[in-house]
C-alpha positions in Angstrom: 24.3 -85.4 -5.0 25.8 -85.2 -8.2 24.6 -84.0 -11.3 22.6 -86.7 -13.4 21.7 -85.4 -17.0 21.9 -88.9 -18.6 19.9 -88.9 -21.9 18.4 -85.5 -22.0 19.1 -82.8 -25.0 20.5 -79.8 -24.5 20.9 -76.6 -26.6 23.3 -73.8 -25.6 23.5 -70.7 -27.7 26.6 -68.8 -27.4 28.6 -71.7 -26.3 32.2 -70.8 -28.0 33.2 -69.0 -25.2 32.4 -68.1 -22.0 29.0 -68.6 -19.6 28.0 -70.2 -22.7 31.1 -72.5 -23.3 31.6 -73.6 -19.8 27.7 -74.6 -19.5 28.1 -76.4 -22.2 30.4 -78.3 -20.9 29.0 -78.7 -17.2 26.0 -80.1 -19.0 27.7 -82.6 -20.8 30.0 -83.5 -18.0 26.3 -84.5 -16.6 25.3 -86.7 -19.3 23.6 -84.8 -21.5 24.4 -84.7 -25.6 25.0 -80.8 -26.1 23.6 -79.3 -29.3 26.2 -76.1 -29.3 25.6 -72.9 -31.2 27.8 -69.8 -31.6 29.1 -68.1 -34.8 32.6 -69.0 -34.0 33.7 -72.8 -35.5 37.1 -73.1 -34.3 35.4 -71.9 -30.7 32.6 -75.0 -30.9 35.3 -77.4 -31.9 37.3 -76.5 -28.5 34.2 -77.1 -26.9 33.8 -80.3 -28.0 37.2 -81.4 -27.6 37.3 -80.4 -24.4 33.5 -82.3 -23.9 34.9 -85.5 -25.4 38.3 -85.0 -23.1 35.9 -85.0 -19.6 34.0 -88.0 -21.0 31.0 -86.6 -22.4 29.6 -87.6 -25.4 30.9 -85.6 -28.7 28.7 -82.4 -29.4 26.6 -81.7 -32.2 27.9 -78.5 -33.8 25.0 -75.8 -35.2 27.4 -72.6 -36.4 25.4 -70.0 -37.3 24.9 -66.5 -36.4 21.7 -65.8 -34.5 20.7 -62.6 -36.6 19.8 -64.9 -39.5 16.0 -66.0 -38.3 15.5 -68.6 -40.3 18.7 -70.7 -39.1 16.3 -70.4 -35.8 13.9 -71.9 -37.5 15.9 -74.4 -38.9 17.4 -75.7 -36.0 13.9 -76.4 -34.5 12.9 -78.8 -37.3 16.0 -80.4 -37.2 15.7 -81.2 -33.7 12.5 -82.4 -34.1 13.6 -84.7 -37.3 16.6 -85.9 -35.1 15.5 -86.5 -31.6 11.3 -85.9 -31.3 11.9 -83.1 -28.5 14.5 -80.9 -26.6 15.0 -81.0 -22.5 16.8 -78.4 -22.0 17.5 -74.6 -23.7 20.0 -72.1 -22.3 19.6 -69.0 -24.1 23.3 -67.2 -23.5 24.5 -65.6 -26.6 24.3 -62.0 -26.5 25.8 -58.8 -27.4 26.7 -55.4 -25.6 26.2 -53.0 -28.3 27.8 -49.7 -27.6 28.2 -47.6 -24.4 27.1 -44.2 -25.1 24.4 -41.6 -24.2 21.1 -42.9 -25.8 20.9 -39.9 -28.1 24.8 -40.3 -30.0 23.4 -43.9 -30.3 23.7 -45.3 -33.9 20.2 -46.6 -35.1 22.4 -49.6 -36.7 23.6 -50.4 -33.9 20.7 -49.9 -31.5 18.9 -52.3 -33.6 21.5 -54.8 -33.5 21.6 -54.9 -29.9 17.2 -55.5 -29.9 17.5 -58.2 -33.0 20.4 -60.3 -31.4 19.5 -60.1 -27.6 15.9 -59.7 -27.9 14.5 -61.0 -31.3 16.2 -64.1 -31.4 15.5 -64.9 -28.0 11.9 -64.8 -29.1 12.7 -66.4 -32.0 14.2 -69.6 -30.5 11.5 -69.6 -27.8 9.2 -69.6 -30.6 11.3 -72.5 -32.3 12.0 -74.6 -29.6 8.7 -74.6 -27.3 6.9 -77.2 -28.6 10.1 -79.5 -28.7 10.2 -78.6 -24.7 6.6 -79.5 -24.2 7.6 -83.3 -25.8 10.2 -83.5 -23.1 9.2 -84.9 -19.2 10.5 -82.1 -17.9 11.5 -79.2 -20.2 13.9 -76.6 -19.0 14.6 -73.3 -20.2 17.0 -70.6 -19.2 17.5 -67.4 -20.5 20.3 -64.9 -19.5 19.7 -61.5 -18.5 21.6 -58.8 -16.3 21.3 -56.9 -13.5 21.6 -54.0 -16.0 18.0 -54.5 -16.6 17.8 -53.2 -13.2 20.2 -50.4 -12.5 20.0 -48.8 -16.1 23.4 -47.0 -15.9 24.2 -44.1 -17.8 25.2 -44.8 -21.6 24.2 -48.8 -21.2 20.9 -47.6 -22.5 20.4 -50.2 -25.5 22.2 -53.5 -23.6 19.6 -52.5 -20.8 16.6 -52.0 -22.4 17.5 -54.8 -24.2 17.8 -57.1 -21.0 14.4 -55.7 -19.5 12.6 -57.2 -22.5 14.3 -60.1 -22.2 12.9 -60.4 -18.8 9.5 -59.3 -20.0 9.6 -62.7 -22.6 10.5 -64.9 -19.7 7.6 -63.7 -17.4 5.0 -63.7 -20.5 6.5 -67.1 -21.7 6.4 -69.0 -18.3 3.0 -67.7 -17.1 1.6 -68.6 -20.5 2.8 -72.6 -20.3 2.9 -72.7 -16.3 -0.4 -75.2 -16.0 -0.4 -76.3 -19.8 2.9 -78.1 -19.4 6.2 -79.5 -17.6 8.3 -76.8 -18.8 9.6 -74.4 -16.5 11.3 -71.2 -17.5 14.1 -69.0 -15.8 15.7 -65.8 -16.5 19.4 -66.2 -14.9 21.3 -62.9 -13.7 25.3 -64.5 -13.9 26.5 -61.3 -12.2 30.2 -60.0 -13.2 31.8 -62.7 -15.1 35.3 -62.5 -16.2 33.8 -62.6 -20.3 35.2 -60.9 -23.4 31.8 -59.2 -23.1 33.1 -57.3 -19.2 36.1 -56.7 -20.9 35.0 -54.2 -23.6 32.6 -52.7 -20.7 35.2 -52.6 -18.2 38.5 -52.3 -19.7 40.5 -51.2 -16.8 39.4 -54.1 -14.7 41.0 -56.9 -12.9 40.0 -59.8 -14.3 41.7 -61.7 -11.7 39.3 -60.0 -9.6 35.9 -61.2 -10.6 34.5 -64.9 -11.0 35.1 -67.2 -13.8 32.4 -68.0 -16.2 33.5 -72.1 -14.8 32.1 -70.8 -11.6 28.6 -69.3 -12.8 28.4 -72.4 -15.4 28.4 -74.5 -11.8 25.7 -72.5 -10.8 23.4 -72.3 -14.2 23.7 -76.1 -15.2 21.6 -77.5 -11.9 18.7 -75.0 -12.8 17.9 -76.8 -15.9 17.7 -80.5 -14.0 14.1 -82.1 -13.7 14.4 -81.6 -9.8 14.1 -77.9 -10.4 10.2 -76.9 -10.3 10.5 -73.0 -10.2 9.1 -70.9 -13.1 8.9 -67.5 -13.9 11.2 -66.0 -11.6 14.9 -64.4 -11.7 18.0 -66.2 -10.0 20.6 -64.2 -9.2 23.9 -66.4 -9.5 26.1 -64.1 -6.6 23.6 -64.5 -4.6 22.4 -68.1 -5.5 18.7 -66.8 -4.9 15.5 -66.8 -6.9 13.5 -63.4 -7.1 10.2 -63.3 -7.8 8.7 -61.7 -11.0 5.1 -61.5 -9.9 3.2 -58.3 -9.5 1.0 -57.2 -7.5 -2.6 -58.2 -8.0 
C-alpha cells in the first residue's frame, strides 16, 4: 500500500539537502504540504521545485538558521496562526562539529555542536508539541546516530551530542505517551552518502554507501498515523525498532 499523507502538515528541518531534502520530498510526494526549513535559500527553492515537479503541492519556505531560538519560537505561532496544529515533525538538521581528541576541542565549537544538535531540538520540541497534540495523530521524528552508541575516538562532541538527543526523545515520549496521540521516534539513518559523511570520511566511496533517497524511503512511513510505536530507536539498515526502556 502506498503512502497516503493527504492533508496532513509537515515540518522538516534541514531539508536543503540531504536526509532532510529527500524526506521532504517523500512526504510531499504523499500528500502532505511540507513546511521546509534550512539556512540555505537557493537549497529550499530546489526542494520545492523539485516537490511541485512530482506533483506535490508547492512548499512553504521558513529559512532561518536554527541557532537563533526565537525563529523557533516563531515558527510555532505561525503554524498555529496558519493551520491550528502540525501532524508531523522531522527533526534532521544537524551539525558534525569537529573531529578531535575531547581535550584540543575548541569551547566555541563544542558549544556549537550542543546548541544546534541539542538545544534546538529542545527548542522546536518545546515549540511545536502542543501544535502535535491538536493533530489526530501527531508524529515526531528526530535523528540521531549510532555514534551515540559507539563513541569513537575524537567524535566526542557529535556523540555526546546525539546521546542527549536520545535522552529528549525517551523523556519527551514517556512524558505525552497516555496524555496524547503523538508518538515520538528517534531515527538512526546509518551511513548516508551526505555532505555531513563527507567531511567525516573523506577518503570514502560514496558510490559505496546508500543515498539519502533511500533512508528518506525508510523515514517518511514512520511519521504516518498507522505507525503506533513511541519512544523507541529505529535503525534504518536494519529497518528495526530498538527499545529505549530500562530496566525497572
Amino acid at each position: 500500500m502506498s503512502l497516503d499523507l493527504t492533508g496532513r502538515i509537515a515540518v522538516v528541518t534541514g531539508a536543503s539537502r540531504g536526509i532532510g531534502y529527500f524526506t521532504a520530498l517523500e512526504l510531499a510526494k504523499a500528500g502532505a504540504h511540507v513546511i521546509a526549513c534550512a539556512r540555505t535559500v537557493g537549497g529550499l527553492e530546489d526542494l520545492d521545485d523539485a516537490i511541485q515537479a512530482a506533483g506535490g503541492q508547492p512548499a512553504t519556505l521558513v529559512p532561518f538558521d536554527l541557532d537563533d531560538m526565537d525563529a523557533i519560537d516563531r515558527l510555532g505561532a505561525s503554524i498555529f496562526e496558519r493551520w491550528g496544529k502540525l501532524d508531523i515533525l522531522v527533526a534532521n538538521a544537524g551539525i558534525l562539529g569537529t573531529i578531535s581528541p575531547i581535550g584540543h576541542i575548541d569551547p566555541k565549537d563544542f558549544e556549537k555542536v550542543m546548541r544546534i544538535n541539542v538545544v534546538s531540538t529542545w527548542r522546536m520540541i518545546r515549540s511545536v508539541e502542543p501544535l502535535l497534540k491538536l493533530s489526530d495523530a501527531g508524529r515526531a521524528v528526530v535523528l540521531s546516530s549510532a555514534a551515540a552508541h559507539r563513541c569513537r575516538p575524537f567524535w566526542g562532541a557529535y556523540s555526546a551530542s546525539k546521546a542527549a538527543v536520545e535522552a529528549l526523545v525517551r523523556t519527551w515520549a514517556g512524558e505525552i505517551e497516555n496524555l496524547s496521540n503523538v508518538k515520538v521516534l528517534a531515527v538512526d539513518p546509518g551511513v548516508t552518502r551526505t555532505q555531513m559523511r563527507a567531511k567525516a570520511a573523506p577518503g570514502e566511496d560514496p558510490e559505496s554507501i546508500p543515498h539519502p533517497r533511500e533512508v528518506a524511503a525508510v523515514i517518511a512511513p514512520l511519521v504516518a498515523p498507522a505507525q503506533t510505536e513511541t519512544g523507541k530507536l529505529y535503525v534504518v539498515r536494519e529497518k528495526a525498532f530498538k527499545s529505549f526502556r530500562a530496566p525497572e
